[in-house]
N, C-alpha and C positions, 0 to 999 in steps of 0.2 A: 438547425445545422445538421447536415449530413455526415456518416462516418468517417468519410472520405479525408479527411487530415489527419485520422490517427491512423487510419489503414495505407494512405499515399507516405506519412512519414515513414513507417514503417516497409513499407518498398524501396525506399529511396536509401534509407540511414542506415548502415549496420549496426548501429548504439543508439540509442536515445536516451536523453538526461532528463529524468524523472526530475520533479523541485521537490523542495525539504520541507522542514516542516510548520504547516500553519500555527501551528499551539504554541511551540515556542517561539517563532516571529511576533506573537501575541503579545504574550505573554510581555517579553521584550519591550514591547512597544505601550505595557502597562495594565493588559488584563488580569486581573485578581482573580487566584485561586478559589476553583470554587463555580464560578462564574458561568457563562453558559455562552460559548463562544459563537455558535447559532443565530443569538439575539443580536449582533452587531452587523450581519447583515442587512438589516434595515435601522439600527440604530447609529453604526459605524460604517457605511459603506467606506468614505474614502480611504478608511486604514483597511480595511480587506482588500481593497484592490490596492493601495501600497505595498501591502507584502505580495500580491502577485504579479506585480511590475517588478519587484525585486528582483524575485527570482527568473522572469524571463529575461532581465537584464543580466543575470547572473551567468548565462546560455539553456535555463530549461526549455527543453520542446515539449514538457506537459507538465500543465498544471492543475491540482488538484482543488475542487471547489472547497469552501470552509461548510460541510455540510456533515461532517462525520460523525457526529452526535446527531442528526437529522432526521431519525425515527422517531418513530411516537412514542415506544417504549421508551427512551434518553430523553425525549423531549419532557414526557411524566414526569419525569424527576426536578420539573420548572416549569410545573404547569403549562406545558406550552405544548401539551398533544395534540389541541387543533389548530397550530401555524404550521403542520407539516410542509404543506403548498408551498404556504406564502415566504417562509424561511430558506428553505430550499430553491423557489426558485428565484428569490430574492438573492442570494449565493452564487446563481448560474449568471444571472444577468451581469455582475461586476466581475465574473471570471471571463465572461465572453469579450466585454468589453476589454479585457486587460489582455485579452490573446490576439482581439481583431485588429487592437494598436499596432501591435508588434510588427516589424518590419520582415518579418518571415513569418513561414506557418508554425501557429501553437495551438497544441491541441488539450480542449477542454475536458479535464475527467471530473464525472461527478463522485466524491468519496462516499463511500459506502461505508458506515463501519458495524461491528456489530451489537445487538439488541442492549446488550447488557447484562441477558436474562442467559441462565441455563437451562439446555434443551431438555424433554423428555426422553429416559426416564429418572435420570440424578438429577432436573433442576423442573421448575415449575412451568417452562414454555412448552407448548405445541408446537408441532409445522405448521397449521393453519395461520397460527397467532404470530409466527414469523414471516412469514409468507407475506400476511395479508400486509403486515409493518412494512416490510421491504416493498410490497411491491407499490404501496401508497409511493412511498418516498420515491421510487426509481420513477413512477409515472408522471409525478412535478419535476422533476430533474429532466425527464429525457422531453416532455412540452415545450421546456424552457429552453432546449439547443443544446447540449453537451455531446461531448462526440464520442464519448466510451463510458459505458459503467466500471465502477474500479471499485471494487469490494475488498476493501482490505481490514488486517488485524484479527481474524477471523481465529477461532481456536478448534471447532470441531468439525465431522462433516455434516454433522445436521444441519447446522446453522449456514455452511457453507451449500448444500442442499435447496435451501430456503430462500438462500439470495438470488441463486444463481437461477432457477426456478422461475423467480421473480424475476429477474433482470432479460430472463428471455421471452418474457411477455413484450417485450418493447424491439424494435429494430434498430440494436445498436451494438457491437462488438463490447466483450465484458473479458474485463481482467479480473481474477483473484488473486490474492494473497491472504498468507496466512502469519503467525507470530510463532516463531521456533525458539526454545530454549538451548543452555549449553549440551543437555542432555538428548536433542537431536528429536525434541519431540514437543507440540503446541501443548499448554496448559490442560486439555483432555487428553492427555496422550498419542496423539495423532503424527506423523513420522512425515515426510517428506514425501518420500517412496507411494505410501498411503495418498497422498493425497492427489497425487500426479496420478495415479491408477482411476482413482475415484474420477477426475477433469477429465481424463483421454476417455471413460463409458461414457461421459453425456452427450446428449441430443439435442441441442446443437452443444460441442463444447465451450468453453472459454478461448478466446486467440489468446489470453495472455495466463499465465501462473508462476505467482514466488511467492515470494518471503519477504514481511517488512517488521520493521522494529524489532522487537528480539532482546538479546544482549548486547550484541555489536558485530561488528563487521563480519568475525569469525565464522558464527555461526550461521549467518545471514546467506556469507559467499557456499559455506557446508554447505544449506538446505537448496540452495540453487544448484549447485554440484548433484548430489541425491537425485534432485527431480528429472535434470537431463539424464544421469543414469537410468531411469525410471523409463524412457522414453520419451521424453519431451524436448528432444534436440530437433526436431526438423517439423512436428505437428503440433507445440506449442510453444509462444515466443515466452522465454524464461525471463523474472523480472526478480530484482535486489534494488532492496531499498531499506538500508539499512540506519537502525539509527545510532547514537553516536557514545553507546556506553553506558553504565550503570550511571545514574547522576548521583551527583556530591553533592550535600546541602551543609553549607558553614557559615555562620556569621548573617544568618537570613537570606543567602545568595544560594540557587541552585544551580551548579557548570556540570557539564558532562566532559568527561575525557580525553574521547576523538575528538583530533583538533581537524582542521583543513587539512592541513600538511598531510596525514593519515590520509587522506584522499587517493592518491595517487596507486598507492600500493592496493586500495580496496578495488578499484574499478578496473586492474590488472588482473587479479584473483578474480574476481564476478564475471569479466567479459572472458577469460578463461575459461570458467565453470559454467558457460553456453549464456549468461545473460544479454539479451538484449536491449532492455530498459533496465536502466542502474540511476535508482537514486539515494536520497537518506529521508531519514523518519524522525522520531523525537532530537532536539537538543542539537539540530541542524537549520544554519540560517544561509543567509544567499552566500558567503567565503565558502562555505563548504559543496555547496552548487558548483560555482565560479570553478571550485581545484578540480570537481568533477569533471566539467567545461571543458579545462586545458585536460586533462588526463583521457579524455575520451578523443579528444581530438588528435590527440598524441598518440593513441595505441596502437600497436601493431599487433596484426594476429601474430598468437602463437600457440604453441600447440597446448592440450586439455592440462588441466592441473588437478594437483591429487589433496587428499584430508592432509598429508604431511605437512607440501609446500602451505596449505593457507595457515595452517598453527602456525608453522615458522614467519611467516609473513605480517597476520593479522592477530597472532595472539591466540588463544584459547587451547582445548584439549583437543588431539588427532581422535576423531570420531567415524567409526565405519559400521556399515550395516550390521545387527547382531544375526547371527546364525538361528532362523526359524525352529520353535520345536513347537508342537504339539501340546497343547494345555486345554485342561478340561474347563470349558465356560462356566464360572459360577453364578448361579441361581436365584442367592438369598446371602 
Protein backbone atom coordinates (compact mmCIF):
# COMPACT_ATOMS: atom_id res chain seq x y z
CA UNK A 1 0.00 0.00 0.00
CA UNK A 2 1.07 3.33 -0.89
CA UNK A 3 1.45 6.51 1.38
CA UNK A 4 -1.12 8.09 -0.37
CA UNK A 5 -4.13 7.69 2.31
CA UNK A 6 -2.16 9.17 5.14
CA UNK A 7 -0.77 11.99 3.19
CA UNK A 8 -4.45 12.54 0.90
CA UNK A 9 -6.18 12.33 4.57
CA UNK A 10 -4.09 14.71 5.59
CA UNK A 11 -4.88 17.33 2.58
CA UNK A 12 -8.19 16.86 2.84
CA UNK A 13 -9.04 16.94 6.97
CA UNK A 14 -7.89 19.83 9.13
CA UNK A 15 -7.95 17.04 12.30
CA UNK A 16 -7.56 13.53 12.18
CA UNK A 17 -8.66 11.16 14.96
CA UNK A 18 -5.84 9.02 15.91
CA UNK A 19 -7.52 5.49 17.70
CA UNK A 20 -6.70 4.61 21.42
CA UNK A 21 -5.29 2.25 22.87
CA UNK A 22 -4.50 -1.46 21.74
CA UNK A 23 -3.30 -2.65 25.38
CA UNK A 24 -6.04 -1.78 27.10
CA UNK A 25 -8.85 -2.91 24.53
CA UNK A 26 -6.68 -6.09 25.38
CA UNK A 27 -6.57 -6.24 28.20
CA UNK A 28 -10.34 -5.63 28.44
CA UNK A 29 -11.14 -8.13 26.17
CA UNK A 30 -8.98 -10.68 28.71
CA UNK A 31 -5.28 -10.40 28.05
CA UNK A 32 -3.20 -11.37 31.27
CA UNK A 33 -0.63 -9.11 32.55
CA UNK A 34 2.46 -10.01 31.76
CA UNK A 35 1.61 -11.50 28.46
CA UNK A 36 2.97 -10.68 25.20
CA UNK A 37 0.39 -8.84 23.18
CA UNK A 38 2.48 -9.47 19.75
CA UNK A 39 1.70 -13.33 19.93
CA UNK A 40 -2.00 -12.85 19.36
CA UNK A 41 -1.52 -11.75 16.04
CA UNK A 42 -1.30 -15.15 14.85
CA UNK A 43 -2.77 -16.76 17.82
CA UNK A 44 -5.84 -14.13 18.21
CA UNK A 45 -6.29 -12.55 14.94
CA UNK A 46 -10.09 -12.11 15.26
CA UNK A 47 -9.88 -10.15 18.64
CA UNK A 48 -6.96 -7.84 17.08
CA UNK A 49 -8.96 -6.98 14.33
CA UNK A 50 -12.19 -6.53 16.76
CA UNK A 51 -10.46 -3.90 18.54
CA UNK A 52 -9.60 -2.23 15.19
CA UNK A 53 -12.97 -2.26 13.78
CA UNK A 54 -13.88 -0.77 17.08
CA UNK A 55 -12.27 1.95 16.92
CA UNK A 56 -12.87 2.88 13.21
CA UNK A 57 -16.24 2.47 14.03
CA UNK A 58 -15.79 4.68 16.74
CA UNK A 59 -14.66 7.61 13.76
CA UNK A 60 -10.74 6.84 13.68
CA UNK A 61 -9.08 7.76 10.51
CA UNK A 62 -5.83 6.02 11.81
CA UNK A 63 -5.11 3.06 13.25
CA UNK A 64 -2.27 1.80 14.82
CA UNK A 65 -1.07 -1.85 14.27
CA UNK A 66 -0.70 -4.25 17.57
CA UNK A 67 3.06 -4.37 16.87
CA UNK A 68 4.57 -2.04 19.73
CA UNK A 69 6.51 -4.53 21.56
CA UNK A 70 7.61 -5.70 17.95
CA UNK A 71 11.39 -5.41 18.12
CA UNK A 72 13.72 -7.99 18.86
CA UNK A 73 14.93 -6.48 21.75
CA UNK A 74 10.95 -6.74 23.52
CA UNK A 75 10.52 -9.59 21.58
CA UNK A 76 13.86 -11.15 23.94
CA UNK A 77 12.00 -10.87 26.74
CA UNK A 78 9.49 -14.06 25.24
CA UNK A 79 11.72 -15.62 23.31
CA UNK A 80 10.36 -14.56 20.30
CA UNK A 81 13.39 -12.42 18.71
CA UNK A 82 13.22 -14.52 15.60
CA UNK A 83 9.17 -13.80 14.81
CA UNK A 84 10.09 -10.20 14.17
CA UNK A 85 8.73 -10.66 10.33
CA UNK A 86 6.22 -12.99 10.96
CA UNK A 87 4.50 -11.02 14.02
CA UNK A 88 4.66 -7.86 12.60
CA UNK A 89 3.62 -8.50 9.52
CA UNK A 90 1.07 -10.86 10.77
CA UNK A 91 -0.20 -7.35 12.66
CA UNK A 92 -0.11 -5.42 9.35
CA UNK A 93 -2.12 -7.89 7.48
CA UNK A 94 -5.55 -7.71 10.08
CA UNK A 95 -5.02 -3.94 10.34
CA UNK A 96 -5.21 -3.58 6.66
CA UNK A 97 -8.00 -5.70 6.35
CA UNK A 98 -9.80 -3.74 9.13
CA UNK A 99 -9.02 -0.26 7.17
CA UNK A 100 -9.82 -1.72 3.67
CA UNK A 101 -13.36 -2.67 5.15
CA UNK A 102 -14.14 0.57 6.13
CA UNK A 103 -16.45 2.59 4.26
CA UNK A 104 -14.00 5.60 4.02
CA UNK A 105 -10.29 5.84 3.87
CA UNK A 106 -8.24 4.55 6.91
CA UNK A 107 -5.10 4.76 7.21
CA UNK A 108 -2.71 2.09 8.51
CA UNK A 109 0.24 3.04 10.91
CA UNK A 110 2.70 0.63 11.80
CA UNK A 111 3.48 1.33 15.83
CA UNK A 112 6.80 1.70 16.58
CA UNK A 113 7.64 1.57 20.14
CA UNK A 114 10.79 1.84 21.92
CA UNK A 115 13.74 -0.94 22.51
CA UNK A 116 13.43 -1.14 26.10
CA UNK A 117 17.03 -0.74 26.35
CA UNK A 118 18.93 2.54 27.43
CA UNK A 119 20.99 4.18 25.08
CA UNK A 120 24.91 4.78 25.24
CA UNK A 121 26.47 6.31 27.39
CA UNK A 122 24.01 5.74 30.86
CA UNK A 123 22.49 2.47 29.43
CA UNK A 124 23.99 -0.59 27.71
CA UNK A 125 22.52 0.11 23.86
CA UNK A 126 24.44 1.31 20.83
CA UNK A 127 22.95 3.01 17.77
CA UNK A 128 23.98 0.32 15.69
CA UNK A 129 22.14 -2.19 17.93
CA UNK A 130 19.13 0.16 17.77
CA UNK A 131 19.26 0.85 14.36
CA UNK A 132 19.67 -2.55 13.28
CA UNK A 133 16.34 -3.66 15.84
CA UNK A 134 14.23 -0.79 14.36
CA UNK A 135 15.04 -1.10 11.12
CA UNK A 136 14.40 -5.07 10.97
CA UNK A 137 10.96 -4.43 12.42
CA UNK A 138 10.19 -1.14 9.98
CA UNK A 139 11.23 -3.51 6.97
CA UNK A 140 8.37 -6.36 7.87
CA UNK A 141 5.96 -3.56 8.54
CA UNK A 142 6.47 -1.49 5.52
CA UNK A 143 6.53 -5.20 3.03
CA UNK A 144 3.45 -5.82 4.49
CA UNK A 145 1.48 -2.40 3.21
CA UNK A 146 1.33 0.12 6.15
CA UNK A 147 1.02 3.67 5.09
CA UNK A 148 2.98 5.61 7.75
CA UNK A 149 5.64 4.57 10.29
CA UNK A 150 4.54 5.94 13.71
CA UNK A 151 7.27 5.69 16.27
CA UNK A 152 5.99 6.54 19.37
CA UNK A 153 6.53 6.61 23.42
CA UNK A 154 10.08 7.30 22.62
CA UNK A 155 12.04 8.96 25.82
CA UNK A 156 15.47 10.11 24.34
CA UNK A 157 16.93 11.50 21.04
CA UNK A 158 19.20 8.57 20.61
CA UNK A 159 16.64 6.32 20.46
CA UNK A 160 14.64 8.74 18.63
CA UNK A 161 17.89 9.07 16.14
CA UNK A 162 17.77 5.27 15.56
CA UNK A 163 14.29 5.01 14.63
CA UNK A 164 13.84 7.64 12.55
CA UNK A 165 17.17 6.67 10.80
CA UNK A 166 15.63 3.52 10.27
CA UNK A 167 12.38 4.33 9.24
CA UNK A 168 13.96 6.44 6.33
CA UNK A 169 15.39 3.56 4.93
CA UNK A 170 11.92 2.54 3.58
CA UNK A 171 9.55 4.88 1.36
CA UNK A 172 7.02 5.90 3.57
CA UNK A 173 6.07 9.17 5.71
CA UNK A 174 7.07 8.66 9.53
CA UNK A 175 5.58 10.32 12.62
CA UNK A 176 7.21 10.45 16.10
CA UNK A 177 6.38 10.94 19.28
CA UNK A 178 7.56 11.04 22.36
CA UNK A 179 6.26 10.47 26.30
CA UNK A 180 6.38 13.88 28.45
CA UNK A 181 6.01 14.30 32.10
CA UNK A 182 4.36 16.99 34.41
CA UNK A 183 7.60 18.41 34.63
CA UNK A 184 7.67 19.19 30.85
CA UNK A 185 10.38 16.75 30.14
CA UNK A 186 10.69 12.72 28.62
CA UNK A 187 12.11 10.41 31.31
CA UNK A 188 15.84 11.30 29.85
CA UNK A 189 15.23 14.66 30.25
CA UNK A 190 14.43 15.75 27.00
CA UNK A 191 12.01 19.05 26.52
CA UNK A 192 9.58 19.53 23.90
CA UNK A 193 11.39 22.43 22.46
CA UNK A 194 14.37 19.89 22.25
CA UNK A 195 12.85 17.76 20.30
CA UNK A 196 11.15 19.65 17.61
CA UNK A 197 14.76 21.35 17.07
CA UNK A 198 16.26 17.89 16.72
CA UNK A 199 12.95 16.72 13.81
CA UNK A 200 13.11 20.22 11.91
CA UNK A 201 17.58 19.32 11.26
CA UNK A 202 16.73 15.90 9.81
CA UNK A 203 17.13 14.63 6.32
CA UNK A 204 14.44 13.84 5.27
CA UNK A 205 12.51 15.01 8.42
CA UNK A 206 9.35 13.45 10.12
CA UNK A 207 5.72 14.82 8.43
CA UNK A 208 4.39 14.26 11.75
CA UNK A 209 5.80 15.02 15.73
CA UNK A 210 4.13 14.97 19.35
CA UNK A 211 3.47 13.62 22.26
CA UNK A 212 1.62 10.47 23.48
CA UNK A 213 0.90 9.04 26.76
CA UNK A 214 2.39 10.99 29.37
CA UNK A 215 0.32 11.91 32.53
CA UNK A 216 -2.75 13.20 30.93
CA UNK A 217 -4.26 15.38 28.84
CA UNK A 218 -2.38 18.40 30.46
CA UNK A 219 0.66 17.75 29.68
CA UNK A 220 0.19 16.08 26.49
CA UNK A 221 -1.77 19.39 25.05
CA UNK A 222 1.56 21.49 26.99
CA UNK A 223 4.03 19.53 24.87
CA UNK A 224 2.16 20.00 21.59
CA UNK A 225 1.87 23.70 22.44
CA UNK A 226 6.02 23.92 23.05
CA UNK A 227 6.58 22.11 19.85
CA UNK A 228 4.65 24.50 17.64
CA UNK A 229 6.31 27.29 19.46
CA UNK A 230 9.51 25.53 18.58
CA UNK A 231 8.49 26.02 14.93
CA UNK A 232 6.50 23.30 13.92
CA UNK A 233 3.18 25.15 13.05
CA UNK A 234 3.42 25.08 9.16
CA UNK A 235 6.62 22.45 8.52
CA UNK A 236 5.59 19.74 10.89
CA UNK A 237 1.94 18.21 11.39
CA UNK A 238 1.65 18.41 15.39
CA UNK A 239 0.15 15.17 17.01
CA UNK A 240 -1.56 14.45 20.72
CA UNK A 241 -2.46 11.53 21.84
CA UNK A 242 -2.99 11.52 25.03
CA UNK A 243 -3.73 9.01 27.48
CA UNK A 244 -6.21 9.01 30.14
CA UNK A 245 -4.49 9.47 33.58
CA UNK A 246 -2.41 8.07 36.24
CA UNK A 247 -4.56 4.54 36.66
CA UNK A 248 -6.13 3.51 39.92
CA UNK A 249 -5.81 -0.11 40.91
CA UNK A 250 -8.53 -1.32 43.70
CA UNK A 251 -10.19 -4.35 44.54
CA UNK A 252 -8.07 -6.19 41.52
CA UNK A 253 -9.63 -3.60 38.86
CA UNK A 254 -7.38 -1.17 37.23
CA UNK A 255 -9.71 2.42 35.85
CA UNK A 256 -8.05 5.39 34.76
CA UNK A 257 -9.61 8.83 35.48
CA UNK A 258 -10.24 10.47 31.99
CA UNK A 259 -13.60 9.60 31.33
CA UNK A 260 -14.98 10.31 27.55
CA UNK A 261 -16.83 13.19 28.77
CA UNK A 262 -13.07 14.83 29.36
CA UNK A 263 -12.81 14.48 25.70
CA UNK A 264 -14.31 17.40 24.43
CA UNK A 265 -12.30 19.91 26.47
CA UNK A 266 -8.85 17.85 25.48
CA UNK A 267 -9.27 18.05 21.67
CA UNK A 268 -10.29 22.04 22.09
CA UNK A 269 -6.85 22.69 24.01
CA UNK A 270 -4.86 20.22 21.32
CA UNK A 271 -6.39 21.62 18.09
CA UNK A 272 -5.62 24.91 19.62
CA UNK A 273 -2.21 24.21 20.49
CA UNK A 274 -1.62 23.49 16.49
CA UNK A 275 -2.44 19.72 16.72
CA UNK A 276 -3.49 18.13 13.78
CA UNK A 277 -3.87 14.40 14.73
CA UNK A 278 -5.41 14.10 18.32
CA UNK A 279 -5.81 10.83 19.69
CA UNK A 280 -5.63 8.94 23.21
CA UNK A 281 -3.03 6.25 24.51
CA UNK A 282 -3.12 3.99 27.67
CA UNK A 283 -6.60 3.35 29.56
CA UNK A 284 -8.59 4.67 26.19
CA UNK A 285 -11.23 2.49 24.61
CA UNK A 286 -13.51 3.18 21.44
CA UNK A 287 -16.21 5.98 23.92
CA UNK A 288 -13.41 7.83 24.18
CA UNK A 289 -12.59 7.74 20.21
CA UNK A 290 -16.31 8.18 19.65
CA UNK A 291 -16.20 11.90 22.16
CA UNK A 292 -13.13 12.67 20.14
CA UNK A 293 -15.29 11.83 16.80
CA UNK A 294 -18.04 14.34 17.92
CA UNK A 295 -15.53 16.81 19.40
CA UNK A 296 -13.39 17.17 16.23
CA UNK A 297 -16.27 17.36 14.13
CA UNK A 298 -17.61 20.05 16.16
CA UNK A 299 -14.54 22.36 16.46
CA UNK A 300 -14.31 25.44 15.35
CA UNK A 301 -11.07 27.19 14.93
CA UNK A 302 -10.13 29.51 17.31
CA UNK A 303 -7.40 31.47 18.11
CA UNK A 304 -3.76 29.71 19.89
CA UNK A 305 -4.13 28.84 23.59
CA UNK A 306 -1.59 29.52 26.30
CA UNK A 307 0.06 27.13 29.57
CA UNK A 308 -2.69 29.01 31.74
CA UNK A 309 -5.99 28.25 29.65
CA UNK A 310 -4.89 24.31 29.38
CA UNK A 311 -4.26 24.10 33.60
CA UNK A 312 -7.51 25.77 33.97
CA UNK A 313 -9.16 23.50 31.33
CA UNK A 314 -7.31 20.16 31.67
CA UNK A 315 -5.80 20.15 34.95
CA UNK A 316 -2.21 20.06 35.96
CA UNK A 317 0.50 22.81 36.69
CA UNK A 318 1.01 26.27 34.25
CA UNK A 319 4.31 25.23 32.87
CA UNK A 320 6.62 27.59 30.63
CA UNK A 321 9.90 27.40 29.00
CA UNK A 322 12.83 27.86 31.88
CA UNK A 323 15.12 30.70 31.17
CA UNK A 324 18.58 29.10 29.52
CA UNK A 325 21.79 29.70 31.68
CA UNK A 326 25.03 28.49 30.90
CA UNK A 327 26.21 25.18 33.00
CA UNK A 328 29.44 23.69 32.84
CA UNK A 329 29.12 19.78 31.29
CA UNK A 330 30.09 17.26 33.75
CA UNK A 331 32.54 14.72 32.93
CA UNK A 332 32.58 11.95 35.57
Amino acid sequence: MSSSIFTNLLDTHPILVADGAMGTSLFDLGLESGGCPEFLNVEEPDLIGKVHRQFIEAGADIILTNTFGGNRCRLKLHKAEGRVAELNQAAVAIARAAADAADRPVAVAASVGPTGDLYEPVGPLSYDEGFTAFSEQIAAVADAGVDVIWIETLSSIEEAQAALDAANTVALPTVVTMSFDTNGRTMMGVRPKEVAEWARAQRPAPIGLGANCGIGPSDVVQAALDMRGAGTKTDLVVVAKTNCGIPLYSDGVLSYPTAPTAMADYVEMAARAGARIIGSCCGSGPAHIAAIRSAVDAHAAGGPTTPDEIAARLGGEVRTEPTRVRTRRRTG
